[in-house]
ROLOLUM-727442 format. One record per residue: x, y, z of N, C-alpha, C in turn; residue in three letters. Coordinates in steps of 0.001 Angstrom, whole numbers, plus 500000, padded with zeros to 6 digits. Layout:
REM ROLOLUM-727442
XYZXYZXYZALA ...
END
This chain:
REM ROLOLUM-727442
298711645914329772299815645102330273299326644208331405UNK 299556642928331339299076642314332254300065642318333370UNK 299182642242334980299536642141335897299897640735336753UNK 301053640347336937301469639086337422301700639257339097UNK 301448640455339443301457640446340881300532640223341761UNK 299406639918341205298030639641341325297812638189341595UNK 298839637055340893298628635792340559299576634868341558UNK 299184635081342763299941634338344059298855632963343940UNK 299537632096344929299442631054344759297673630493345353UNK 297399631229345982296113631164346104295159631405344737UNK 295572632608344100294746633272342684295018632338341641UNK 296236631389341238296045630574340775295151629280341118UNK 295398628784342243294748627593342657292942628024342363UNK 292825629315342724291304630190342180290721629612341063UNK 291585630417340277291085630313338991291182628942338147UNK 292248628214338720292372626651337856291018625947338274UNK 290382626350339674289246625652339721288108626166339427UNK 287942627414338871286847628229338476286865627457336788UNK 288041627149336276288451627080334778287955625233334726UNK 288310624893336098288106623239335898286361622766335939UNK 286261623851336400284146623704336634284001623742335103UNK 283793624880334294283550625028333516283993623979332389UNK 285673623595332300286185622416331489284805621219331686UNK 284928620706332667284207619858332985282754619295332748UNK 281999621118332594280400620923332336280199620834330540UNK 281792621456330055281915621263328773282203619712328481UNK 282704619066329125282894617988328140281888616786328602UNK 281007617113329538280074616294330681278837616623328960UNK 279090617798328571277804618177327562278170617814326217UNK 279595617842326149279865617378325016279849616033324313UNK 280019614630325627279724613329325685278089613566325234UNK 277193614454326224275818613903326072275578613910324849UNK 275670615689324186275120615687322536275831615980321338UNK 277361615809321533278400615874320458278516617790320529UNK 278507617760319287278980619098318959277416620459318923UNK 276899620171320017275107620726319965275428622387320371UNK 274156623274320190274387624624320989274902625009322111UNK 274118623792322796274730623910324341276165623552324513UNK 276606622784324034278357621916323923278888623380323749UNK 278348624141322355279142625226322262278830626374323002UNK 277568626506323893277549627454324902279095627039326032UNK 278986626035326549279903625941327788281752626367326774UNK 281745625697325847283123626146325328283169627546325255UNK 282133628191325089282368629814324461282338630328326571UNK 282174629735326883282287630317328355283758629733328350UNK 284075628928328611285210628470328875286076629216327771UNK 286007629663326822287530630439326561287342631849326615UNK 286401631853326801285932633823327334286874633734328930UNK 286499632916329383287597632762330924288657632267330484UNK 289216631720329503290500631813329548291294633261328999UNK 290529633489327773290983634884327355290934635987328100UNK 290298636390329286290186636418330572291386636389330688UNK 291677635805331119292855635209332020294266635509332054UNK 293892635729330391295025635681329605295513637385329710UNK 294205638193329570294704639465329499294955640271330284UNK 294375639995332096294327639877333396295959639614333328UNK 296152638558333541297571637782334060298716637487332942UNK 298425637654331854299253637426330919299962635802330818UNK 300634635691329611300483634048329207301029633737330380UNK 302021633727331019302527632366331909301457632327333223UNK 301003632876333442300045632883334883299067631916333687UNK 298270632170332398297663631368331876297855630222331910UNK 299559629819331096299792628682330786299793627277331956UNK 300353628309333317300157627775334678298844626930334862UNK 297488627973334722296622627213335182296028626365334026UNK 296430626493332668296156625973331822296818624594332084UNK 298322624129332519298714622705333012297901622371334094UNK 297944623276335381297281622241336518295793621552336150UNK 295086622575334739293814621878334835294354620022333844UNK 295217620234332611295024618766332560295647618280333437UNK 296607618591334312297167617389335727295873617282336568UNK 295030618309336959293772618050338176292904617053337058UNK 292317617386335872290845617259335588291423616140334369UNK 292727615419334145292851614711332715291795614975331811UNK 291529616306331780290494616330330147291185617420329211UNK 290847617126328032291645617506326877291235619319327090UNK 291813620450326453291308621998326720290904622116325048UNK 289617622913324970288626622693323511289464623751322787UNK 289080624062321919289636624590320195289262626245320683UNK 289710626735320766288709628282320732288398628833319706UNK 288675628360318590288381629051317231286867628299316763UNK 286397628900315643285279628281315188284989627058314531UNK 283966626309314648283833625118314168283347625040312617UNK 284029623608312066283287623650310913281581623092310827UNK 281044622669309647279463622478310330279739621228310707UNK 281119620197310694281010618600311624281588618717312641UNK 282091620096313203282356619698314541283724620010314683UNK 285122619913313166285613620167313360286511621604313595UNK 287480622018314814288036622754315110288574623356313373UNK 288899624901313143289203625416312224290422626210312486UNK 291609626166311886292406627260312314293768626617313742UNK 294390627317314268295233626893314628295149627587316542UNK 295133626862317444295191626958318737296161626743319482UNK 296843627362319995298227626417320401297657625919321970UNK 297087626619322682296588626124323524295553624851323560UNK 294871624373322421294110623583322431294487621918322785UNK 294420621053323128294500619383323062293731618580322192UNK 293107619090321418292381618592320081291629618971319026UNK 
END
């Protein structure tokens, strides 16, 4: 059962910027080499911390820092499911932006 008493306003502001580093080195890698190992190293970090997050704090403490990152960082949040071999997302994310 996740704990929401944990997620004061400091622990959010925490983690949206622990979540916005990582967003960031993902899509900084994803411009350089498209859909490469490394592109998918930083995504598989980035939803290991969100799923994280998720089971820690449960969805609305998620969904929380899941908005402030596109209001802070305007970048889209990646697919967490697996890719096909072009890159595209497979399957259905509700959290995802593309």
């Amino acid at each position: 059962m996740a704990n929401q008493s944990f997620a004061n306003a400091d622990t959010i502001d925490r983690l949206a910027e622990q979540l916005a580093w990582l967003l960031k080195i993902f899509h900084e890698e994803r411009q350089r080499s498209g859909a490469s190992r490394e592109t998918e190293f930083w995504r598989g970090n980035f939803v290991g911390m969100k799923r994280a997050l998720f089971a820690i704090y449960g969805e609305a403490v998620k969904d929380k820092v899941l908005g402030r990152l596109r209001q802070t960082t305007n970048l889209p949040i990646p697919h967490r499911g697996r890719l096909s071999p072009t890159g595209v997302p497979e399957g259905f994310d509700s959290d995802a932006d593309f």
